[in-house]
C-alpha positions in Angstrom: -3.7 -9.8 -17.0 -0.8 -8.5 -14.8 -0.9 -4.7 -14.7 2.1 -2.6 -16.0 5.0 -1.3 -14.1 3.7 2.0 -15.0 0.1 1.3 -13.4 1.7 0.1 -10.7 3.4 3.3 -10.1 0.1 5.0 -10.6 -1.9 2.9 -7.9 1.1 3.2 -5.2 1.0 7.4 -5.9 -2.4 7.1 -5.0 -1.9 5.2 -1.5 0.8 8.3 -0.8 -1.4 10.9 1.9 -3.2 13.5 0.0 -2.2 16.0 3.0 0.1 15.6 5.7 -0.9 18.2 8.6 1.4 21.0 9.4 2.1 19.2 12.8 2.4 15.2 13.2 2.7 13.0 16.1 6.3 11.4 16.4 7.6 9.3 19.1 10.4 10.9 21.4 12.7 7.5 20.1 12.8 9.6 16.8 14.3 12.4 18.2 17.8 11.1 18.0 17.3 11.8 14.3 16.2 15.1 14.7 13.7 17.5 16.9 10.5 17.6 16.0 10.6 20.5 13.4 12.8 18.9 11.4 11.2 15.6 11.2 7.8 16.9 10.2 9.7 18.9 7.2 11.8 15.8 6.5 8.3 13.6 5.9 6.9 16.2 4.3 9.8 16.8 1.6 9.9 12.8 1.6 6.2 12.7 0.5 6.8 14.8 -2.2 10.3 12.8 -3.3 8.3 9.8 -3.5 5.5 10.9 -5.6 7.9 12.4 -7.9 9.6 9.0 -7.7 6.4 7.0 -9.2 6.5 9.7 -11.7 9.4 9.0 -13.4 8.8 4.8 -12.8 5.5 5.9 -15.2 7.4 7.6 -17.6 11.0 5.5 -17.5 10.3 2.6 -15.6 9.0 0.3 -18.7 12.7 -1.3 -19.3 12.8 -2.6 -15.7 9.0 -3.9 -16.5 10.0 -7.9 -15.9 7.9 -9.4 -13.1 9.4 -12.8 -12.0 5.7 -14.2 -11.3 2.0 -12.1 -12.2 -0.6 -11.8 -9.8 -3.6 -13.2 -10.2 -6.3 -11.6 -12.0 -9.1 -12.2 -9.2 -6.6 -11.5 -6.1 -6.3 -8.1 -4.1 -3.0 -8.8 -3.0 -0.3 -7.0 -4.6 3.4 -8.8 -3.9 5.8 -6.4 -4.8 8.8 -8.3 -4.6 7.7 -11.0 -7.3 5.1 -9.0 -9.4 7.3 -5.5 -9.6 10.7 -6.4 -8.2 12.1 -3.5 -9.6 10.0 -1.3 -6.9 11.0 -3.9 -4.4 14.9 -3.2 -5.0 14.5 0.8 -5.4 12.6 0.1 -1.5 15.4 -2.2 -0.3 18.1 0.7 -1.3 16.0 3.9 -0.2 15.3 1.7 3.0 19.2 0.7 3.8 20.1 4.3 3.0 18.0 5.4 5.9 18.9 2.4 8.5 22.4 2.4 7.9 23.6 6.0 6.8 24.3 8.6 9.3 23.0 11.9 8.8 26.1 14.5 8.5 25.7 17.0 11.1 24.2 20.0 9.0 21.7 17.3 7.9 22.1 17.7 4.2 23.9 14.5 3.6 23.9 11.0 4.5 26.9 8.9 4.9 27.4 5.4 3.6 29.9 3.3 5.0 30.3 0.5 2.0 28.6 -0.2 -1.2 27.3 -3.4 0.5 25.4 -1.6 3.0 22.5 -0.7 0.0 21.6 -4.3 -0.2 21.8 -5.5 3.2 19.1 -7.5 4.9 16.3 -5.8 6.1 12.5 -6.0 6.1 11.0 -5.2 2.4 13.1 -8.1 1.2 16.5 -10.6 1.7 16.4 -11.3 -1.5 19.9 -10.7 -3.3 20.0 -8.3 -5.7 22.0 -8.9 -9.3 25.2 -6.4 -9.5 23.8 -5.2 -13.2 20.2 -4.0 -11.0 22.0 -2.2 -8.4 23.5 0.0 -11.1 19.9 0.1 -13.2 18.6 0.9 -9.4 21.3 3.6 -8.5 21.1 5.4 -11.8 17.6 5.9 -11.5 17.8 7.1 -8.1 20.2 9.3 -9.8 17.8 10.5 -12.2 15.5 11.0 -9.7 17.7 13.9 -8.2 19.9 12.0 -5.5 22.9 12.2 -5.9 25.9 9.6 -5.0 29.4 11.5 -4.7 32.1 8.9 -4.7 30.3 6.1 -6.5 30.8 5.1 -10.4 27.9 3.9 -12.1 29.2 3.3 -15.7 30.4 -0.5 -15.1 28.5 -3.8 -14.4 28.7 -2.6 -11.1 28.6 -0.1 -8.3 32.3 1.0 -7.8 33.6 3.2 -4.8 35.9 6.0 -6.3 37.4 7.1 -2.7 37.8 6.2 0.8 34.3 5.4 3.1 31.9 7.1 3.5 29.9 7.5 0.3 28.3 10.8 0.6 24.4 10.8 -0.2 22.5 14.5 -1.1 19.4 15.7 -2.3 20.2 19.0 -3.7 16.8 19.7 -4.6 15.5 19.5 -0.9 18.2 18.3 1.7 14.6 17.8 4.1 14.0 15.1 2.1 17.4 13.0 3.9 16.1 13.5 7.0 12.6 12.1 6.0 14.4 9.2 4.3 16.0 8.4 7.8 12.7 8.9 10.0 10.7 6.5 7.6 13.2 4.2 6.8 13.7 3.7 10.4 10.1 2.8 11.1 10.0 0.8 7.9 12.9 -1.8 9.1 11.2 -1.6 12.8 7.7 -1.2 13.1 6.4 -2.9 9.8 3.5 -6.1 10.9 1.0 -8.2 9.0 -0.9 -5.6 9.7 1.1 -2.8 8.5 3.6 -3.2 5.5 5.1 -1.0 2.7 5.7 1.9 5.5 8.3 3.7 3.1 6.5 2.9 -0.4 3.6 4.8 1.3 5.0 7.5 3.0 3.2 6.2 6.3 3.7 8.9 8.8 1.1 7.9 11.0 3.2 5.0 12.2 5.8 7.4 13.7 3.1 8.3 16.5 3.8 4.7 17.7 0.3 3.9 18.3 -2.7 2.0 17.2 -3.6 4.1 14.4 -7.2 5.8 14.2 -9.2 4.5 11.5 -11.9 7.2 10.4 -8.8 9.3 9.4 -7.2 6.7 7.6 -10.3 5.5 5.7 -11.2 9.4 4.9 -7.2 9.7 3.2 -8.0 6.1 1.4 -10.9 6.8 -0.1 -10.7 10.8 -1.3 -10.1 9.1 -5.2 -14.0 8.0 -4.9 -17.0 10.2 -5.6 -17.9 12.6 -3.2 -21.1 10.6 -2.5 -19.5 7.4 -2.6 -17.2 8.8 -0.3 -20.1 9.7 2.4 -21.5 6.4 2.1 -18.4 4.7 2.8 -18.1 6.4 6.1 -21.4 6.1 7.1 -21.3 2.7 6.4 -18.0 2.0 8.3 -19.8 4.4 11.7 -23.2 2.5 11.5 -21.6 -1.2 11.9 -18.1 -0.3 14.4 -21.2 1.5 16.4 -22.8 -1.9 16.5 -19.6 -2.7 18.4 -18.4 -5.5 15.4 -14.7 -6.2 15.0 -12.9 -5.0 12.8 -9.8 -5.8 11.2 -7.4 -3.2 9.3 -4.5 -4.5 6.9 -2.5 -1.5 5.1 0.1 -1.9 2.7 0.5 -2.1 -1.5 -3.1 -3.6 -1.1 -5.7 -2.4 1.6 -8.3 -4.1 3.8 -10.6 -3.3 6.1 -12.4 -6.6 7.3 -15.6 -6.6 8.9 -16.9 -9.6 11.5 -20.1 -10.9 12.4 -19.9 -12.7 15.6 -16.4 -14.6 14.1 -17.3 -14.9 10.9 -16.0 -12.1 8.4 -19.0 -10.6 6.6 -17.9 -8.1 4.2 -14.7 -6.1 3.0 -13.7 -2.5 1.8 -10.6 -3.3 -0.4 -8.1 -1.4 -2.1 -6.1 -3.4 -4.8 -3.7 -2.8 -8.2 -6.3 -4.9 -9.9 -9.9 -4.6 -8.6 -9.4 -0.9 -7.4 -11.9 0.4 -4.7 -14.2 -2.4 -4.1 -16.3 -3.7 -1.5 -16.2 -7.5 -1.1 -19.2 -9.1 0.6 -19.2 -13.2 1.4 -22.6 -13.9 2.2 -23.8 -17.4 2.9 -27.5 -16.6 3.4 -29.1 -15.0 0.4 -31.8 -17.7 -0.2 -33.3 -16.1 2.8 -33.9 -12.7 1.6 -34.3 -13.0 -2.5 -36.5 -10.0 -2.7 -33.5 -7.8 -1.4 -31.6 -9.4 -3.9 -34.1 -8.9 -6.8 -33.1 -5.1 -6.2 -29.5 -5.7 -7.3 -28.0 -5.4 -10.3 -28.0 -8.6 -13.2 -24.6 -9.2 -13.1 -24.7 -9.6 -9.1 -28.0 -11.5 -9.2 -26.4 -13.8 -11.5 -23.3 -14.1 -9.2 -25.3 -14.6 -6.3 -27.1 -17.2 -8.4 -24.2 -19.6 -8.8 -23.7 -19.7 -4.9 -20.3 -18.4 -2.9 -17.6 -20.1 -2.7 -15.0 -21.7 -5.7 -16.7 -21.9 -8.7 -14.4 -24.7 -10.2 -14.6 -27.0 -6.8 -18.6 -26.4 -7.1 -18.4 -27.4 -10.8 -19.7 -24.1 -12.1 -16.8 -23.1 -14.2 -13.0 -24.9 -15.5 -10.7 -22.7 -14.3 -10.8 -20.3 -10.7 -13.5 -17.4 -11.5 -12.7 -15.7 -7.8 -15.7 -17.2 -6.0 -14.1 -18.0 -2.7 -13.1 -14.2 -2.3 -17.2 -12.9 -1.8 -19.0 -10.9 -4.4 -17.2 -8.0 -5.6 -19.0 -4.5 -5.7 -17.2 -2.4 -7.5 -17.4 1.4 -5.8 -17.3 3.7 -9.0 -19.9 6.1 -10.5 -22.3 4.1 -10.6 -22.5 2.6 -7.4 -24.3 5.0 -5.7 -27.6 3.8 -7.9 -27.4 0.1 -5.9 -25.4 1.2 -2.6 -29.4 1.8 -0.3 -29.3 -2.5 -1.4 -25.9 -3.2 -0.7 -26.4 -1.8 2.5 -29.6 -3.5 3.7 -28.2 -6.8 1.8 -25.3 -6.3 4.8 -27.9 -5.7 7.3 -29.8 -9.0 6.1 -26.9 -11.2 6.2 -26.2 -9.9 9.9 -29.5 -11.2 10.9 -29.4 -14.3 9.4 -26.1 -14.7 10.8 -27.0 -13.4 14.7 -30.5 -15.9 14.0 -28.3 -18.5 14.4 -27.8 -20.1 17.5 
């Protein structure tokens, strides 16, 4: 079942960074925004606008609850722009308010040249945007605390009141406008495959401009877990990079970190709006050490039982039951009681797999 616009908004509060250090890395191509002072208080006060922002989806955002297409129930992909488009447009106007405003020169303001500057292309979405949502989207920004001087909202549409530019504040924090800029920037330039959702995140580690340092993203991911969960996470993530294995990191609305065997991928820490924190793991090679697998739980035995791999294409069930994605460990309160298994079940599969000639 598709999760709510208000779970939604719950889940992406949750990928914000818990803590933003005092002093953060920025690229000297930022400075043209402002010094370095200024740009650390602007992404801090941004932080703190956004998760104010996913507050108020939670508690108004139900009305704009109309996905154009659900995700599916088994996937760990989150598409925004089809499954929530509402959070898609609020990102495409946020976004265009940083890349094309100009920052007034006290800083407390951003100026808009035209109404059709919110909207224009850029990269969270080209998809065209209904007159009637960019007034829904603009009031709620509104609500929100930003204000639009210059701009009626009470028609079908967004209507300029005076001359260019529109003038853009945040009363509540005027930081937050320069944070809007920085972000927005590196949303419309440095987003990848790899790296997505830069402003619906807060990323700030992107502004360093450099290959980002897993061990203190995976700490920031995973402080929702139990502390003991969280330990064995990052034990688990040392023991097999020490091995020298590749690893592959994919951040966004949905998180991945793939782990390889030789080229084969072996097993997955995900972070998904519908399976949560999991750990995915697509063995191939469990007939080879069943007394390892005795040690799991029922419900994984049985899993493991009908085989990896598309359980309708095998025959096993009628309709998709999620097989081809591995076998899902879910990393909640009681995982701690199997995780000594899951890890030598990784360890198992790894020889099996290096065995192999």
């Amino acid at each position: 079942m598709q999760k709510t616009l208000k779970e939604m908004a719950g889940f992406m509060q949750k990928l914000l960074p818990p803590i933003i250090p005092e002093a953060i890395e920025i690229d000297p191509m930022f400075h043209s925004i402002s010094n370095e002072e200024g740009l650390t208080k602007g992404v801090h006060a941004f932080r703190n606008f956004m998760c104010h922002l996913y507050d108020r989806i939670a508690i108004d955002g139900s009305p704009f609850d109309k996905p154009k297409k659900e995700s599916h129930e088994f996937s760990d992909n989150t598409n925004i722009p089809t499954s929530y488009p509402f959070v898609c447009h609020l990102a495409v106007f946020l976004t265009n308010m940083g890349i094309h405003g100009t920052l007034s020169d006290n800083r407390d303001a951003i100026l808009l040249g035209s109404i059709e500057s919110f909207t224009a292309e850029n990269s969270v979405s080209n998809t065209k945007i209904p007159d009637t949502r960019k007034v829904e989207c603009l009031r709620f920004l509104t609500d929100c605390g930003i204000r639009f001087d210059g701009l009626d909202l009470n028609g079908k549409k967004p209507v300029m009141l005076s001359p260019a530019p529109l003038v853009i504040s945040y009363p509540q924090n005027p930081d937050m406008l320069t944070g809007l800029k920085v972000i927005a920037t590196a949303q419309h330039n440095m987003s990848t495959k790899f790296v997505h959702d830069i402003l619906l995140r807060c990323d700030y580690r992107v502004l360093a401009n450099k290959k980002i340092e897993i061990m203190p993203l995976l700490r920031d991911l995973i402080t929702p877990l139990p502390a003991d969960v969280q330990e064995f996470m990052l034990k688990l993530h040392l023991d097999y990079a020490s091995h020298g294995y590749k690893i592959d990191t994919y951040v966004g609305s949905s998180i991945r970190f793939e782990y390889f065997c030789r080229s084969k991928e072996l097993w997955r820490f995900n972070i998904s709006l519908n399976n949560g924190h999991n750990i995915t793991i697509k063995a191939t090679n469990t007939d080879k050490y069943a007394d390892t697998v005795k040690k799991l739980s029922i419900g994984l035995q049985e899993k493991i039982a009908k085989g990896y791999g598309c359980g309708k294409k095998m025959g096993i069930t009628t309709s998709c039951d999620g097989g081809c994605r591995g076998f899902r460990i879910s990393l909640d309160d009681s995982f701690m009681e199997i995780s000594d298994v899951v890890k030598t079940w990784i360890e198992d599969e790894v020889s099996c797999i290096q065995s192999k000639r």
